[in-house]
VEXFIGU-833796 format. One line per field, with one value per residue (C-alpha): residue number from 1; residue in three letters; y, z, x negated. Coordinates in Angstrom, 2 decimals. Each point is the difference from the previous one (the first is absolute). Layout:
N
num: (NUM/...)
residu: (ALA/...)
v: (Y/...)
w: (Z/...)
u: (X/...)
# end
This chain:
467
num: (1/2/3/4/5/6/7/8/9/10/11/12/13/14/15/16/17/18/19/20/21/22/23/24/25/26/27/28/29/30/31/32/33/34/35/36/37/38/39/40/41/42/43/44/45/46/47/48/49/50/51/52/53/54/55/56/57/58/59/60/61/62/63/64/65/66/67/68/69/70/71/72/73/74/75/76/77/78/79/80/81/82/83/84/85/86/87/88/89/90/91/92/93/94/95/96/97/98/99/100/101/102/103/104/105/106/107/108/109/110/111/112/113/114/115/116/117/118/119/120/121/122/123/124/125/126/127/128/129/130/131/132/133/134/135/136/137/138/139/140/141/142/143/144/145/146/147/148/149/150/151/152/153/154/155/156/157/158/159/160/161/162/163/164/165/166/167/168/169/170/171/172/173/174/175/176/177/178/179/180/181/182/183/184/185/186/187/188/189/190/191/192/193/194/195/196/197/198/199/200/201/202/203/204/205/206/207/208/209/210/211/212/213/214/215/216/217/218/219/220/221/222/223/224/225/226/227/228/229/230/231/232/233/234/235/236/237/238/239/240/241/242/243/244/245/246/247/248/249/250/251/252/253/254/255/256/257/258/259/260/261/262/263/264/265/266/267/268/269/270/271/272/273/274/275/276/277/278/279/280/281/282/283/284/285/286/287/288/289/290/291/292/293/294/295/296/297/298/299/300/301/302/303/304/305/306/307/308/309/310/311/312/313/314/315/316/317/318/319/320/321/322/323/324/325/326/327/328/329/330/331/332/333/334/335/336/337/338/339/340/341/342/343/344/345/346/347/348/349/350/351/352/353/354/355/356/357/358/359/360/361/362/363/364/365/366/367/368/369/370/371/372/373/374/375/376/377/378/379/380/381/382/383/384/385/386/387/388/389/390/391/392/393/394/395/396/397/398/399/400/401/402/403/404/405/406/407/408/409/410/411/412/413/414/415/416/417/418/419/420/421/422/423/424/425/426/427/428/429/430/431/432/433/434/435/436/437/438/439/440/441/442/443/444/445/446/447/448/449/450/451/452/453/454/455/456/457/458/459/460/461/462/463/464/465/466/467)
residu: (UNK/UNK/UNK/UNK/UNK/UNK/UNK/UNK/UNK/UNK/UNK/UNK/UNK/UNK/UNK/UNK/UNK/UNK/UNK/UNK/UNK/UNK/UNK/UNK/UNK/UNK/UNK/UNK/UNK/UNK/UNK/UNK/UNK/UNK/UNK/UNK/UNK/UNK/UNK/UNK/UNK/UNK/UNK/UNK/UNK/UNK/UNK/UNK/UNK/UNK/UNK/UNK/UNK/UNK/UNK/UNK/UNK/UNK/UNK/UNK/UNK/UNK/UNK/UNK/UNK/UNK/UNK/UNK/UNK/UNK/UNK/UNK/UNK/UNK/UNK/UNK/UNK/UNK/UNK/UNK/UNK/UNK/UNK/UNK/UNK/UNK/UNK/UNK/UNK/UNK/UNK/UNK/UNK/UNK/UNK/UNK/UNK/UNK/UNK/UNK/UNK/UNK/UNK/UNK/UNK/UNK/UNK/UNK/UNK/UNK/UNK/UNK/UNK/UNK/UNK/UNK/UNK/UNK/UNK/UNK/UNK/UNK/UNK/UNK/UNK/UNK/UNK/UNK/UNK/UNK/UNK/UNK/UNK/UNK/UNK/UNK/UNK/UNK/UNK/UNK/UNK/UNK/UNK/UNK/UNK/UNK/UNK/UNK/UNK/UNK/UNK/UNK/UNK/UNK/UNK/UNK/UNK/UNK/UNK/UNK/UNK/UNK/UNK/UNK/UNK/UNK/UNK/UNK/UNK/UNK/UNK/UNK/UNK/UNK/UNK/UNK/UNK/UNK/UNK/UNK/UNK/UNK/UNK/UNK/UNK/UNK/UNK/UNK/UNK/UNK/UNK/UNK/UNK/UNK/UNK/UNK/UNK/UNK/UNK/UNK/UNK/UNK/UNK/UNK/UNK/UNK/UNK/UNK/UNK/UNK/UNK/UNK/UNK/UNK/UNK/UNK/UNK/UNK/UNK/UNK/UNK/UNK/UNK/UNK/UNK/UNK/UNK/UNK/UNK/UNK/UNK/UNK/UNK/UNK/UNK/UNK/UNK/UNK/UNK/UNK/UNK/UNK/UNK/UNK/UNK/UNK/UNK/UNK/UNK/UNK/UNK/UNK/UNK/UNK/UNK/UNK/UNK/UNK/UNK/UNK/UNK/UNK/UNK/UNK/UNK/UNK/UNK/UNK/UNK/UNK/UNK/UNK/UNK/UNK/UNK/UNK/UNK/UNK/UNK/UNK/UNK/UNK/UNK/UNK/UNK/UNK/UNK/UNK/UNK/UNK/UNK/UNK/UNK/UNK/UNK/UNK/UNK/UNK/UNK/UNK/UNK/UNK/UNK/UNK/UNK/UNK/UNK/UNK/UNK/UNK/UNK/UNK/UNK/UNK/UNK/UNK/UNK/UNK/UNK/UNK/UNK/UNK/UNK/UNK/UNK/UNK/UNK/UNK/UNK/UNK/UNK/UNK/UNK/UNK/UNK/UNK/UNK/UNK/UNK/UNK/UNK/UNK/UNK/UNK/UNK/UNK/UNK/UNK/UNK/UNK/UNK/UNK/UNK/UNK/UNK/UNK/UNK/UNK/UNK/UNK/UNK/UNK/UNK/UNK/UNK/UNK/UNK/UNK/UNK/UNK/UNK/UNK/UNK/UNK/UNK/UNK/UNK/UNK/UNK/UNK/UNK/UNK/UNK/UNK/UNK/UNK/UNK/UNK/UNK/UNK/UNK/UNK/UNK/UNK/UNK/UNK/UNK/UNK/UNK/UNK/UNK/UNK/UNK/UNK/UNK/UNK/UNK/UNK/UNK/UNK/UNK/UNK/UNK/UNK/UNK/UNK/UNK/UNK/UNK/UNK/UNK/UNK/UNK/UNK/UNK/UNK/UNK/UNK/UNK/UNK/UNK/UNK/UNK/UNK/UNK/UNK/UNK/UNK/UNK/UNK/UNK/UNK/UNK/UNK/UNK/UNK/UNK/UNK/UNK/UNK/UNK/UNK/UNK/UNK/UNK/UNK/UNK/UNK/UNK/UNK/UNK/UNK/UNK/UNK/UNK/UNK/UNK)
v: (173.56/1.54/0.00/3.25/-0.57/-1.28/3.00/-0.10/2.91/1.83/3.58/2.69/2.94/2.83/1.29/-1.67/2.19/0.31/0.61/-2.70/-3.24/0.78/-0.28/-3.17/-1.57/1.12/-1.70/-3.15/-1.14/0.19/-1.12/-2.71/2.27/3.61/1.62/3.12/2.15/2.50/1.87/0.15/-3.07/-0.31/-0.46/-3.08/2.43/3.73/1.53/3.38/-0.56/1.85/0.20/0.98/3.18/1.92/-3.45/2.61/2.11/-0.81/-2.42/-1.19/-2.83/1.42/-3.33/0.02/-0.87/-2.45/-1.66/-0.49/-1.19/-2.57/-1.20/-0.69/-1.45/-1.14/0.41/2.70/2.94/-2.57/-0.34/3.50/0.59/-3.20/1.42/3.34/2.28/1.79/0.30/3.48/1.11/2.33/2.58/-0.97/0.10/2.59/3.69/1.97/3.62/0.65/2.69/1.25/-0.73/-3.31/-2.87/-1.80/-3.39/-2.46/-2.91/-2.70/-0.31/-0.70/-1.05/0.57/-2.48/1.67/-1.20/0.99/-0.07/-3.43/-1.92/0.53/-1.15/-3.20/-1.16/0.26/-1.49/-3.10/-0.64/-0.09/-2.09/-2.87/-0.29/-1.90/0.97/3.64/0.13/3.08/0.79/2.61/2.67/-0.14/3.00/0.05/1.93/-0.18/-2.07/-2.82/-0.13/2.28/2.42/-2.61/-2.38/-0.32/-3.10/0.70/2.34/1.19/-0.47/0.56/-2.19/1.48/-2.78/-0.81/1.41/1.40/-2.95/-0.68/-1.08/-1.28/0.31/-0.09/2.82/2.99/2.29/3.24/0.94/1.78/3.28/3.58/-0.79/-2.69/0.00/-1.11/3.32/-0.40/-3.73/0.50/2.87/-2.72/-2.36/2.05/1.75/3.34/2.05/-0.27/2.97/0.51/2.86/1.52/1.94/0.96/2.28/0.23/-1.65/-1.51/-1.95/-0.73/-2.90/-1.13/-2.78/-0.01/-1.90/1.41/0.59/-2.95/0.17/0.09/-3.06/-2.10/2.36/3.68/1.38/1.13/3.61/1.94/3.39/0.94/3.12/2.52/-0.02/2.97/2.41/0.39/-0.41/-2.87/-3.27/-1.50/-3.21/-2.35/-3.69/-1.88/-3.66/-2.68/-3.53/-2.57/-0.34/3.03/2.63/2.71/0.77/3.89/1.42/3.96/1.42/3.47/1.13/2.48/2.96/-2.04/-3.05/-1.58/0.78/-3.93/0.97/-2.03/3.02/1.67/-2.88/0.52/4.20/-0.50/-2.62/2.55/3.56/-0.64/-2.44/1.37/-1.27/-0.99/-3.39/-2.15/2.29/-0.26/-3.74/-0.33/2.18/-3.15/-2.74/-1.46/0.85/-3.79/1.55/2.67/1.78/-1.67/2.37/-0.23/1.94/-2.38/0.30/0.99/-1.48/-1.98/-2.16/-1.39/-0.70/-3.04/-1.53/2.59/-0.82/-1.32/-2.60/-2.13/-3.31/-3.50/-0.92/3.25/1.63/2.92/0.46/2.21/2.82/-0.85/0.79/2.90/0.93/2.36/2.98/-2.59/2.81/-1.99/-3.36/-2.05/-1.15/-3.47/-0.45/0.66/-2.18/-3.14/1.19/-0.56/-3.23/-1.71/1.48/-1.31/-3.63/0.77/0.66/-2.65/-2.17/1.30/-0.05/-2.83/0.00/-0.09/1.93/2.57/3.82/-1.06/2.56/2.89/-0.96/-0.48/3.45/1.61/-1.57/1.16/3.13/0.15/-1.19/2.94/2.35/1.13/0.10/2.23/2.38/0.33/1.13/2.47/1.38/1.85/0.32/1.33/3.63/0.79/2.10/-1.39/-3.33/-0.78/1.71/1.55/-0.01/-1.74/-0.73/0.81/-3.39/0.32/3.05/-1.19/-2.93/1.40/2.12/-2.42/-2.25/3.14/0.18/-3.62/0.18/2.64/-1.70/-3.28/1.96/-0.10/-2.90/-3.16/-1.79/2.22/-0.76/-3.83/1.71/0.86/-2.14/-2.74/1.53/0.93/-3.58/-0.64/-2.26/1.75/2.22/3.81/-0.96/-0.43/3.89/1.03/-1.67/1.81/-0.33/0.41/3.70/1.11/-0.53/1.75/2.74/0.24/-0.06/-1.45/-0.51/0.24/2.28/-0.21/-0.55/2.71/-2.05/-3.34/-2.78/-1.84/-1.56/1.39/-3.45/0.01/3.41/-0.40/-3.34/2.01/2.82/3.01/2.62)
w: (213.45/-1.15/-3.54/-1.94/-0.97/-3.15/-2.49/0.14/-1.38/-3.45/0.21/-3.32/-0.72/-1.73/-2.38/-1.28/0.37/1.85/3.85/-1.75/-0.40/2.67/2.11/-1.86/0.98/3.59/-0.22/-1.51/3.04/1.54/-2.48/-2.24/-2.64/-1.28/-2.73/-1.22/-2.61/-1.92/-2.46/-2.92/-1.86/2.07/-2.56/0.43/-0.29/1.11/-2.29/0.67/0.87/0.16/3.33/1.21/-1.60/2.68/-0.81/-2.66/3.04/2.29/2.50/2.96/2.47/3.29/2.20/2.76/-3.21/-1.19/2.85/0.42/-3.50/0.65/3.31/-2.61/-2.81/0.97/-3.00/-1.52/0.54/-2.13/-2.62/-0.06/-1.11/-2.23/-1.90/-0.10/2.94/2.15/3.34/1.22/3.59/1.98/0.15/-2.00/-3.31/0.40/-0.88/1.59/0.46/2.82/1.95/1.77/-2.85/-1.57/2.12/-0.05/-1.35/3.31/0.31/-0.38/2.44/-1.90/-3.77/-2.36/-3.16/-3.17/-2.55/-2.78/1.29/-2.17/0.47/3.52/-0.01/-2.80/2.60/3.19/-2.25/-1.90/4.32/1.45/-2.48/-0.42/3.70/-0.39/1.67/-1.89/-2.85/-2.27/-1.45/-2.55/-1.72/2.77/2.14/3.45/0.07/3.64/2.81/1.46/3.56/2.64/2.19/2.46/-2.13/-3.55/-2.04/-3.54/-2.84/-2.98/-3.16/-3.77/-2.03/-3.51/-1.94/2.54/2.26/3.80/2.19/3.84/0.95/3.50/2.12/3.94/-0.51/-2.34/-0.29/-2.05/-1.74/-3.21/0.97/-0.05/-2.33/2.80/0.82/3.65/1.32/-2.38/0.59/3.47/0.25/-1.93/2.55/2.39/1.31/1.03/-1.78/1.16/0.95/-2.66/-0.76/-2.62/-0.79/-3.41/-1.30/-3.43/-1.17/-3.26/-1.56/-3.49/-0.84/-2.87/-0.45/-1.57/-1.27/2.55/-1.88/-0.69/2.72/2.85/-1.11/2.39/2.91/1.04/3.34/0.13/0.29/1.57/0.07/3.30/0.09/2.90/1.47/2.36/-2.66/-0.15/-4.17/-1.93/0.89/-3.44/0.25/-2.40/0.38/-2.22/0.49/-1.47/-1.26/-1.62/-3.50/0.02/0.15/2.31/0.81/1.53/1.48/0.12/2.71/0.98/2.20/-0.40/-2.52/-0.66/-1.63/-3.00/-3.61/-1.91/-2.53/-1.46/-0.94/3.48/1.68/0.08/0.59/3.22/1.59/-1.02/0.55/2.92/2.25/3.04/-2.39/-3.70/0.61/-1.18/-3.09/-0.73/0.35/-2.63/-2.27/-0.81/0.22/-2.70/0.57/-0.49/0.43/0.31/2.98/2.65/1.97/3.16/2.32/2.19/3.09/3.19/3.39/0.97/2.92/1.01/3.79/0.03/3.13/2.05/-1.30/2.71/-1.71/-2.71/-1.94/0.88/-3.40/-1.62/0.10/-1.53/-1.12/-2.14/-2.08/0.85/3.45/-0.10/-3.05/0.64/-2.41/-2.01/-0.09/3.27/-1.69/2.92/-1.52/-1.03/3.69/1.73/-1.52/-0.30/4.03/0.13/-1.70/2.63/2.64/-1.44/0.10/3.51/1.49/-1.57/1.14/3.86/0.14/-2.18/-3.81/1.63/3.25/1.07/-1.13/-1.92/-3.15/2.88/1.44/-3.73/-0.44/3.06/-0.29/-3.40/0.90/1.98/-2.54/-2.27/2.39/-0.05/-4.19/0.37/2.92/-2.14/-3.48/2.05/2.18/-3.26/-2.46/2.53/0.02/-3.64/-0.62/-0.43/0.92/3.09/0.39/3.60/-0.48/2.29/3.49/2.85/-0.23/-3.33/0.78/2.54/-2.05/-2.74/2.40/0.75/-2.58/-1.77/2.11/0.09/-3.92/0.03/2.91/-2.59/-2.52/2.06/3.16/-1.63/3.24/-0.06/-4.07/0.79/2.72/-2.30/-2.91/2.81/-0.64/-3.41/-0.99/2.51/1.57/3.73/1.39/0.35/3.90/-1.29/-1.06/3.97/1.46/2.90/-2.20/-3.64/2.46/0.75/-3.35/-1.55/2.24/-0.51/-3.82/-2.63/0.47/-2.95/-2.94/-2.30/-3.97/-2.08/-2.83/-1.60/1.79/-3.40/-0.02/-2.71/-2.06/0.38/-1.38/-2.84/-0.98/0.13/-2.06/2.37/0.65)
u: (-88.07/3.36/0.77/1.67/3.57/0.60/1.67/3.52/2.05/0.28/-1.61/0.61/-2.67/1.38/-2.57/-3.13/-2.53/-2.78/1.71/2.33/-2.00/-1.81/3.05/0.80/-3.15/0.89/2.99/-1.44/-1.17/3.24/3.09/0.33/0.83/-0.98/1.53/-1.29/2.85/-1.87/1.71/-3.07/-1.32/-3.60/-2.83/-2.19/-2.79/-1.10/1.97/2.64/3.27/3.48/0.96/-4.03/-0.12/-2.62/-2.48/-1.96/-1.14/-2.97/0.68/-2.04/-0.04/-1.46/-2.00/2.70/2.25/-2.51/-0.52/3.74/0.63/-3.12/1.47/3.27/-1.91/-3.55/-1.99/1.24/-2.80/-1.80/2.06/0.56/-3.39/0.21/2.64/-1.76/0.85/-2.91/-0.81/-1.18/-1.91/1.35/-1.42/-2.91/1.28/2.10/-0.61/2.84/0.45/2.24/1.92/-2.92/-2.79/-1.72/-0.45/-3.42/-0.41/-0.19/-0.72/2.86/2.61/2.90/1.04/2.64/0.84/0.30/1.85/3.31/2.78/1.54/-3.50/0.44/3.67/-0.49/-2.68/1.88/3.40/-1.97/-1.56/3.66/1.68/-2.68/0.43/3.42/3.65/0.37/2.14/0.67/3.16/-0.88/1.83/2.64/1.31/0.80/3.71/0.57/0.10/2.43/0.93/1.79/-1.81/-0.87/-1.74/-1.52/1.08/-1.84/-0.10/2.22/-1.96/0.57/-2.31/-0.74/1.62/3.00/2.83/-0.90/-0.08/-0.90/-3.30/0.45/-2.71/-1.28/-2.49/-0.07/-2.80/0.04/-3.05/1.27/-1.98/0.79/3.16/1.19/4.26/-0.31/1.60/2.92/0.38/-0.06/2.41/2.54/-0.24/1.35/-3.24/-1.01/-2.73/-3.45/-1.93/-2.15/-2.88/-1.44/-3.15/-0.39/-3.20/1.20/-2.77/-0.20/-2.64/-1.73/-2.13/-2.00/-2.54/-3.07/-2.58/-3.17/-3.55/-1.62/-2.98/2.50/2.18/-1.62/1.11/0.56/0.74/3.94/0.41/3.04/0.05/2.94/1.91/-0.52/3.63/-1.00/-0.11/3.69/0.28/0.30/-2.05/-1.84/-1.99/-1.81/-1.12/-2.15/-0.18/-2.34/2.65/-0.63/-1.86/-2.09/2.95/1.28/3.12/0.45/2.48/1.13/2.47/1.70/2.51/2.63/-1.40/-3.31/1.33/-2.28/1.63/1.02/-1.42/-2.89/-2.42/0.57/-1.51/-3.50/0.21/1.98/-2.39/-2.97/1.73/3.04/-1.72/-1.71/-3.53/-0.09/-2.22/2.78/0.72/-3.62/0.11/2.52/-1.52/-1.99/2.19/2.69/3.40/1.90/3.90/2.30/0.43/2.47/2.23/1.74/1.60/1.75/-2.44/1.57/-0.22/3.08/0.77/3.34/-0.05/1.95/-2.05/1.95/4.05/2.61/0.61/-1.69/1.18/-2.06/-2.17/-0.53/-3.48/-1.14/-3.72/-2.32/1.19/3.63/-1.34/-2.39/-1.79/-2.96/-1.39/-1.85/-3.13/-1.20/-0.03/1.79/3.57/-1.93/-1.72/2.82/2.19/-2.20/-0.70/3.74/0.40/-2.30/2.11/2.89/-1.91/-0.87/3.16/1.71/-2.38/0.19/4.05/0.59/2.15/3.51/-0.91/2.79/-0.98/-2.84/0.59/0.20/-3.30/-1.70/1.85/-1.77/-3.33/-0.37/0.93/-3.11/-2.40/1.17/-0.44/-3.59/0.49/2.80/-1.58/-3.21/2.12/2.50/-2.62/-1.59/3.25/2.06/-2.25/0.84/2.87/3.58/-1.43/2.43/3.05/-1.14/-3.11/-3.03/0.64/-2.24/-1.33/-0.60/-2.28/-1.53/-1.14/-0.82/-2.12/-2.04/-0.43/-1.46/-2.66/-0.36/-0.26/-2.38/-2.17/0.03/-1.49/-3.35/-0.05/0.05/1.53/3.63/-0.23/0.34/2.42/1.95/0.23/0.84/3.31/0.09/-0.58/2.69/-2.28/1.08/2.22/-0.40/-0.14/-3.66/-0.60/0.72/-2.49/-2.15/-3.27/2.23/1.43/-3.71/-1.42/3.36/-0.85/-3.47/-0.14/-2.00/-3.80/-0.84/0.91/2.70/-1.32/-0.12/1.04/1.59/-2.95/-0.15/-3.65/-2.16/0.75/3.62/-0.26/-2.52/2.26/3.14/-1.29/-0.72/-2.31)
# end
């Protein structure tokens, strides 16, 4: 029986955040060393930090995200839900009004983990760092890299106490999000700009957390109210999720000329009076308010194609947000990137540590694990006005087409449902949607008819205060 090589090699993570250490622990079964520079002091314990300022909004961990993070760190759906996080069916305890109307309540298919933003994070961090061979060097900043175009050697960083130094390394992975410097790094070296696209709906978001009434502390379905993006105006949407210790954390989005106010007494009148149904404005009415409204408006759809440069330098990779980062109203930023961590692990593992054009193959396999996130966010964004600067392609209408009547055939056939949260969960590819029998069903509708209201049982809704 072979044996796997023994680690050899020093790899550096830039950023250590979620896409981050999951990339370290990737990498941990590979080099001797990991060293992850993060520019904020990371707490010991959930708790906010600097550098994470969108953690106050609603986050979600789709299964094809969970399952990847598991197949990283075995054990941790468990202590997930130790430490205080939920697990919730898909569909079943969901109550979503869509496009095309409110989708029944099926039975489960898929699952989503629901949990704040720095629980979800201190987990994942205290997981990859009792596993040995990752080290953090905190308040540091990556300044640039070290190398010539052909190869990367290591990366410039200023510590917060000392002078810029060289951290020499034989793999460097950038995972410091939307704010990442890989294009400008890489244009230093010597290379050319990456094609790179952007669809941006103007939308910003506002979230506040409550404490949820006390007879639904032990669990409430989550509720997301989705904008109509055929109507031509503004797109306004509202999530409420269920975290840990009995609270709720809500978020409320706009695009361009229908964007929530920050204000803290504006909160609960746009979730009842501007969303396409007040039910989450009604749920609030009887819940605690435990902070001040967070506002964002840094939320468009990004991608850098660097999978499709001339050339690109041996040992750089580039994953996550520094990659692609997605509208986060479709709750698939965290997915994708743990998704890309274990591809990282994978192809290192197929080619070997030192193999020749090993960063451009991690480069172009992640490429197509983001894929589906990306084609799922621009496919809707790209209809609202001033989104893209020409506008939706042919492809884009075609799509969105029929995924519209795939959406509105969900809402009653339980089978294209599961359909189609098989790739919402990015569990599967969209190849699954064009199926011959996913085609007919599309074609033929749904068989039974759409709800004429929120499907809250009559206990969720006595428990939660309404009529």
């Amino acid at each position: 029986m072979s044996e796997r090589p023994a680690p050899s090699g020093t790899a550096v993570v830039l950023g250590g955040s979620h896409t981050g250490m999951l990339a370290a622990r990737a990498l941990a079964a590979h080099a001797r060393r990991v060293v992850v520079v993060e520019r904020d002091a990371l707490p010991a314990r959930p708790a906010p930090r600097k550098g994470l300022p969108q953690a106050r909004h609603a986050h979600m961990l789709w299964s094809g995200g969970v399952r990847a993070v598991e197949d990283l760190l075995p054990g941790i759906g468990a202590a997930l839900e130790r430490a205080g996080a939920r697990r919730a069916p898909v569909t079943t305890d969901m109550v979503v009004l869509g496009p095309r109307g409110w989708f029944r309540r099926w039975p489960e298919s898929h699952h989503v983990v629901l949990a704040g933003r720095d629980l979800l994070d201190a987990t994942i961090r205290a997981q990859v760092l009792a596993g040995g061979r990752v080290e953090v060097a905190e308040r540091t900043e990556a300044v640039g890299l070290a190398g010539t175009a052909a190869a990367v050697t290591g990366v410039r960083i200023r510590p917060h106490d000392g002078p810029e130094r060289t951290l020499a390394a034989d793999l460097v992975v950038d995972a410091t999000g939307r704010g990442s410097g890989a294009a400008r790094w890489l244009a230093a070296l010597g290379l050319p700009a990456a094609r790179r696209r952007e669809v941006d709906s103007g939308l910003a978001y506002a979230s506040r957390l409550y404490l949820a009434p006390e007879a639904v502390r032990g669990g409430f379905p989550v509720v997301n109210v989705q904008p109509d993006p055929r109507g031509g105006g503004p797109g306004r949407a509202g999530f409420l999720l269920p975290i840990e210790d009995g609270r709720w954390i809500v978020t409320l989005s706009g695009t361009r000329g229908g964007q929530p106010s920050p204000a803290d007494g504006d909160f609960v009148r746009f979730a009842r009076e501007e969303l396409r149904h007040p039910v989450i404005g009604r749920l609030l009415e009887n819940a605690e308010p435990l902070s001040g409204v967070t506002f964002t408006r840094a939320t468009g759809n990004r991608r850098h194609f660097y999978e499709r440069m001339p050339a690109w330098p041996e040992n750089f990779a580039v994953l996550g947000d520094a990659l692609a980062a997605f509208n986060p109203l479709y709750g698939h930023g965290l997915s994708a990137a743990a998704q890309s961590a274990v591809v990282l692990r994978d192809v290192i593992g197929r080619h070997g540590w030192a193999a020749p054009g090993l960063a451009r193959r991690i480069q172009r396999a992640v490429a197509r694990t983001v894929g589906a996130a990306w084609d799922l966010a621009v496919g809707q964004d790209v209809f609202y006005p001033g989104a893209a600067e020409r506008g939706p392609t042919l492809r884009d209408r075609l799509l969105s087409a029929y995924v519209g009547r795939l959406m509105y055939t969900a809402t009653g056939n339980g089978r294209i449902a599961r359909r189609v949260t098989d790739v919402t969960s990015l569990e599967r590819s969209a190849a699954a949607l064009l199926a011959p029998s996913v085609l007919l069903a599309a074609a033929a509708g749904p068989l039974r008819p759409v709800p004429s209201g929120p499907p809250l049982t009559v206990r969720e809704r006595k428990a939660a205060g309404l009529p």
